[in-house]
N, C-alpha and C positions, 0 to 999 in steps of 0.2 A: 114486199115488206113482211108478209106472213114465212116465208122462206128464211128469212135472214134472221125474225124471232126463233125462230122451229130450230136452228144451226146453231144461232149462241143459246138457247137454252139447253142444247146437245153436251156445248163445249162447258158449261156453268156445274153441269149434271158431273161431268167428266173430272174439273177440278175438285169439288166437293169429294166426289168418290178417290180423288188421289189423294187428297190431303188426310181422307181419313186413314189412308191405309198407310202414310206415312206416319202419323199419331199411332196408330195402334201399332208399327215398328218400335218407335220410338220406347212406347210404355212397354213394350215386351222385354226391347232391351235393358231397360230402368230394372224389370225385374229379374232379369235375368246376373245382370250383377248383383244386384243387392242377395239374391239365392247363392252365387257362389260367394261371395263375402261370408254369409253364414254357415258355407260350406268347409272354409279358410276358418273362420273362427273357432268353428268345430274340431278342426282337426289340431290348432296351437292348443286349445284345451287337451285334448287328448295328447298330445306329446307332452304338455306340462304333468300329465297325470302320469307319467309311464313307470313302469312297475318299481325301477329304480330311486324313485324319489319318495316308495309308502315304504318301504323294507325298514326293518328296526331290530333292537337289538335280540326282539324274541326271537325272531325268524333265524337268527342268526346262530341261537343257542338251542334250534331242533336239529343243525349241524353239525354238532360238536361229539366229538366220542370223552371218555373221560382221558384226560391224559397224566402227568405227574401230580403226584398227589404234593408238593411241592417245588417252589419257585427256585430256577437254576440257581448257583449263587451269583457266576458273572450279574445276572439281572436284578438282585438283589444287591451289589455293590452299585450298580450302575444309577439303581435307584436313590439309594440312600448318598451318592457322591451328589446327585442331584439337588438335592434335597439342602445339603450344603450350601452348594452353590447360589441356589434361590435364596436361599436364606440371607447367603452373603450379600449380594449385587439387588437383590429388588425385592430385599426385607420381607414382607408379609404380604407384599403382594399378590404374589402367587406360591401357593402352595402344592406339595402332594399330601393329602392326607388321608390316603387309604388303597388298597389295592382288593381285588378278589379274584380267585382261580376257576375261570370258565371253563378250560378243558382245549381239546386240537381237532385241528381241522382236518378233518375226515372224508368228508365227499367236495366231488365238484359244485355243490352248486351251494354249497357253505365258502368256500373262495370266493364264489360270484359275487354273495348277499358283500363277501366282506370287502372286495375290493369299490363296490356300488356304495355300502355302507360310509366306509373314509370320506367317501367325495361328497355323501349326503348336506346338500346345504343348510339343514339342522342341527349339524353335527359343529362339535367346537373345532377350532384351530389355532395355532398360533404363530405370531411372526416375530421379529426381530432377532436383536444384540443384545443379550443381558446387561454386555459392560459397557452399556450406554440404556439407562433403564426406563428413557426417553423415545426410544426407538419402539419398548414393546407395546404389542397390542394382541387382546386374547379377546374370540366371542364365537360369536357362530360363521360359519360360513358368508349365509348371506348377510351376516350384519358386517361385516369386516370388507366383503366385494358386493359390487352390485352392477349389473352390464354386460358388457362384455368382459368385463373383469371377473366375476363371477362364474360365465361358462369357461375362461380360460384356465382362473384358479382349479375349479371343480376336475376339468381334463387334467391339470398338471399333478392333483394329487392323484386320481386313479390310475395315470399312466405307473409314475413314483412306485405307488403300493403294490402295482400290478406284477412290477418286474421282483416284489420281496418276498409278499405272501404267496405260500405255495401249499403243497399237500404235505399235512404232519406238525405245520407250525403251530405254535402253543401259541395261547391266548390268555391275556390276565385285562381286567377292567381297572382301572386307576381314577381313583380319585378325587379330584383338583377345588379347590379355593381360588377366586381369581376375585379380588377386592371386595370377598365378601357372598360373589356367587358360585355355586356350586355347579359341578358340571360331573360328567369322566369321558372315559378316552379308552379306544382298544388300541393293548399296546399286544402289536405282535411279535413272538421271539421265537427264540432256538441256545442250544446249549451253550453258543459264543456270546450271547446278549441280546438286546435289543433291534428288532430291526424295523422294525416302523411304529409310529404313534404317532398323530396329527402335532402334537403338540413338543415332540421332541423333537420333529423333522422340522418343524419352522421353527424354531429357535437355535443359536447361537452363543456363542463366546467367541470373541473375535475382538485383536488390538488393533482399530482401523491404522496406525501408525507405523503398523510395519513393523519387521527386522533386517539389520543392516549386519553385513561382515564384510572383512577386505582381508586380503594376503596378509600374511605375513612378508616381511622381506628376506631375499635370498641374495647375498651378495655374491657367493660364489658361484652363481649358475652362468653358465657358457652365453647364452639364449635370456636377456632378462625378462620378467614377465610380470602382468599385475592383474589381477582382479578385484570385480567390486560383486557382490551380492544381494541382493532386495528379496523379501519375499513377506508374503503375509497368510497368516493361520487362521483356519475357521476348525472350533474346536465342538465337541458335544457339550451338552450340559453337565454330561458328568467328569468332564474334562477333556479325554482321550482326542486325538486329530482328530478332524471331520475331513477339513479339506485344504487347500494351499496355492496359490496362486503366487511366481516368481517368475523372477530373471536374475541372469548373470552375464557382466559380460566380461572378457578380458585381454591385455595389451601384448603385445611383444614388443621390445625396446631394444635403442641399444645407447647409450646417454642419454641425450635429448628427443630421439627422434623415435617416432611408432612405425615399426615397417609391416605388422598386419594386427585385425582383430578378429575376434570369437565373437560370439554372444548364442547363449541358449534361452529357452524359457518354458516351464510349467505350469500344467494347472490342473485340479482334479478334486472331487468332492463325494460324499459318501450320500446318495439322498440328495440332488441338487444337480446343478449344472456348469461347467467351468468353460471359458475363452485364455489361450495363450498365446500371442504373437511376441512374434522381434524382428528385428533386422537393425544392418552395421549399416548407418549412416555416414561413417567418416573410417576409412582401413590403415590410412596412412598420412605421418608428418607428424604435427609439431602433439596430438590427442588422440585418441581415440574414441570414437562416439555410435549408442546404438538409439534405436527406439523401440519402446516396446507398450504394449495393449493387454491387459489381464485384467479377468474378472472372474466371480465366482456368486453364486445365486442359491436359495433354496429353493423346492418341487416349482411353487407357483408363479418362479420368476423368468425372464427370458433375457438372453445377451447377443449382442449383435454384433459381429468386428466389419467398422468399413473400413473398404481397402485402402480408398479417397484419403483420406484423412490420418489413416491407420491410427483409428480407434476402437477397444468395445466400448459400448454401452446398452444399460439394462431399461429392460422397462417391465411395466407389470408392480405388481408388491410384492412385500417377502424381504428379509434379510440377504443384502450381497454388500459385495465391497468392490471397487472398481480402481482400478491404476492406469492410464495413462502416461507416458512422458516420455522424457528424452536422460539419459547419463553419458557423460562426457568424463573423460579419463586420462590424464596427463602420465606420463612418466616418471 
């Protein structure tokens, strides 16, 4: 009896001493995440803080050498066509009302502040159509995107700026009215005009409607033939092209009957992104028939073409226009 007390109080002793050293596992672990969680948390702070996101526009202006002591004139027409335009399509809502001469970019690391600078999510932007005055939308960065929308925007403009600003570019501040608040904007340039400004890269002029042309007819050609034309404009605000997204296709005939087809298609944009497909759906008989996929986007937009379906489409925000469809073409 004394034996079998003496053996389970052995085995009693044993559990007791496992279970605690399974508890004190236990709470090491507890702590041991709850340390690195603090260690994670530590470090998304400090990526939120990176150097990129305090830079301003002082830092910007201990880069700068002095450069023209006046504004190109292309830059000065571009502005005031502007200025026009807003006026015309979306009244008082957005203004330019002032500019001032910063001077050019002189060292590399006045590039860096500037290209860091555009994408700053403090910094204003803007998007839309003027000629749908429904579409615009002006504010900050992060009031405008927010998510994942926001790091994609933020990418798409520094990518955008990254390939325009370079060593030499001149630099002028502008600035904007936007229903009353006040803002500005580096607009950067060169002796041809304007090549990047947050606020002229997302905005547009743009007829979503399109423009249509077709042949003329040629009665005396050997080879009969027809075409049909589509295409659609994305213009600057000061008017000039920006960019263009088309197709055309066309028949060979000979009365009634199609014995092959063509079809091309374009797309391309200044400061933005374009998608152009086609393909002849129907070569021969009684039509001619193609389909075709085009779009066109600004910096923070994105276009996709599937094959499946053979379509683009965009996603993201920002000003684009997108076409789809199918034309069919008789003799």
């Amino acid at each position: 009896m004394i034996n079998f007390i003496i053996f389970n109080t052995h085995k009693i002793i044993k559990y007791l001493t496992m279970k605690k050293l399974v508890t004190t596992f236990k709470l090491f672990a507890v702590l041991s995440v709850m340390a690195l969680a603090g260690c994670q948390d530590e470090n998304s702070e400090a990526i939120q803080e990176t150097p990129s996101s305090k830079v301003a526009a002082a830092d910007l202006k201990k880069e700068i050498s002095p450069g023209s002591n006046a504004v190109s004139e292309n830059v000065l027409n571009q502005i005031s066509d502007s200025k026009k335009n807003l006026e015309k399509y979306l009244k008082n809502d957005l203004q330019i009302t002032g500019m001032s001469i910063l001077g050019k970019l002189s060292t590399q690391k006045g590039i860096e502040i500037s290209q860091n600078l555009v994408a700053d999510k403090e910094q204003f932007t803007a998007e839309g159509n003027i000629l749908s005055p429904e579409t615009v939308k002006v504010g900050k960065i992060v009031t405008l995107f927010s998510g994942d929308q926001l790091a994609e925007a933020q990418k798409g403009l520094k990518e955008a700026a990254s390939e325009q600003i370079k060593m030499g570019t001149e630099i002028i501040e502008i600035s904007w009215n936007y229903k009353g608040e006040a803002f500005t904007s580096l607009c950067f340039y060169n002796e041809s005009g304007i090549i990047w400004d947050n606020v002229f890269a997302g905005l547009v002029m743009m007829d979503t409607r399109g423009n249509t042309e077709v042949s003329p007819s040629d009665a005396q050609a050997k080879v009969l033939s027809k075409w049909h034309k589509q295409w659609w404009t994305a213009n600057w605000l000061w008017g000039s092209k920006r960019g263009e997204i088309g197709y055309q296709i066309t028949i060979y005939y000979s009365g009634s009957t199609v014995s092959n087809v063509d079809v091309s298609d374009w797309g391309n944009i200044s400061l933005g992104k374009a998608k152009s497909e086609s393909k002849v759906t129907k070569r021969t008989g009684a039509y001619g028939q193609c389909r075709y996929a085009l779009g066109l986007c600004t910096p923070v937009g994105s276009l996709s073409f599937n094959t499946s379906n053979f379509s683009v489409s965009f996603s993201g925000l920002g000003s684009n226009v997108v076409s789809n469809g199918t034309k069919s073409l008789y003799p």
